[in-house]
C-alpha positions in Angstrom: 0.0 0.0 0.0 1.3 3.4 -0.5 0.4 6.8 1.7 1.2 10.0 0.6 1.1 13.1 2.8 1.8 16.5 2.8 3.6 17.5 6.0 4.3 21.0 7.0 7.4 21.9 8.4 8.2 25.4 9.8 5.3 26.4 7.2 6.9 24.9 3.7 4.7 21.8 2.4 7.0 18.4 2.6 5.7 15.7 0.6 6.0 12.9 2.2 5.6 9.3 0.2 5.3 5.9 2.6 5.4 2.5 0.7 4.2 0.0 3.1 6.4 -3.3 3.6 7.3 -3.5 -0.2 8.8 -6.7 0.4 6.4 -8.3 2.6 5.1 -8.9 5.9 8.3 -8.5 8.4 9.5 -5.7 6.2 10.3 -2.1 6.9 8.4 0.5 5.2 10.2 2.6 2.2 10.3 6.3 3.2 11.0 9.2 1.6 10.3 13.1 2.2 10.3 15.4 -1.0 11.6 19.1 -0.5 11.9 22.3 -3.0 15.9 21.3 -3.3 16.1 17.8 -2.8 15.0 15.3 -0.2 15.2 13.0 2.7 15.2 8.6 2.6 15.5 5.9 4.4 17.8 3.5 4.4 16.2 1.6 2.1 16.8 3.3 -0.9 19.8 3.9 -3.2 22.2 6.2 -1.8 24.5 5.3 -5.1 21.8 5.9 -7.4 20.9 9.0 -6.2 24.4 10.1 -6.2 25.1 9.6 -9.4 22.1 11.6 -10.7 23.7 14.3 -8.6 19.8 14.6 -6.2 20.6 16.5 -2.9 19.6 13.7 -0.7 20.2 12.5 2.9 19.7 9.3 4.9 16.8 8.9 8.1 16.5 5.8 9.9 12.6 5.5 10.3 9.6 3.9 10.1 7.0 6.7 10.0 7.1 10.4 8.6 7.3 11.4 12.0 10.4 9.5 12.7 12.0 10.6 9.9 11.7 14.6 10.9 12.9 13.5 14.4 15.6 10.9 13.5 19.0 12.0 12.8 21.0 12.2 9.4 22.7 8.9 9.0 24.4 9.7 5.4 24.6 12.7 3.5 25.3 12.7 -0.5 27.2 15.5 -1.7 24.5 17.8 -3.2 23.0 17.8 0.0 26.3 18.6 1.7 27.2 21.3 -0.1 23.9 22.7 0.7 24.6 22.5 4.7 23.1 19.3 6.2 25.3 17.7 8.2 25.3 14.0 10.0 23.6 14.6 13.3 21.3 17.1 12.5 17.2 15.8 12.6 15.5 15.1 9.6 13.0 18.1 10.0 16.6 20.6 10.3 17.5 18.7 6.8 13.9 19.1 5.2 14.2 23.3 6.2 17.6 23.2 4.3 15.7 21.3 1.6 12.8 23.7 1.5 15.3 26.8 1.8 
């Protein structure tokens, strides 16, 4: 099943897309928040891919949207770098860079 949502943060709209258990019962869900500049994923998706198409991306441990705004940066590619998010920072500080 797939949820879509769109989350506000500090006032910007956040899209955020939820693909529930794509591999099954016992599987975690596929994450991802869409921002003006870029966007935030779990771990689940291909940080190599998106590299190589140059996306300004980072990496949220998560199961939820929620978790994924609260959660710290795991990764960071380096589109997303050189726009300031750092490892550490919360998903919701790297969606405001996004949205900036």
């Amino acid at each position: 099943m797939i949820k879509t949502d769109i989350l506000q943060v500090n006032g910007k709209p956040v899209q955020g897309v939820c693909i529930t258990a794509p591999g099954g019962e016992g599987h975690p869900n596929m994450l991802v928040l869409v921002a003006d500049k870029g966007y935030v994923m779990c771990g689940y998706l291909n940080q190599d891919a998106a590299a190589q198409f140059g996306d300004a991306a980072c990496v949220v441990g998560g199961s939820s949207f929620e978790e994924l705004l609260a959660n710290p940066v795991k990764a960071v590619l380096p589109e997303a770098e050189k726009l300031g998010i750092q490892v550490g920072m919360t998903g919701k500080q790297a969606c405001e860079i996004l949205n900036g």
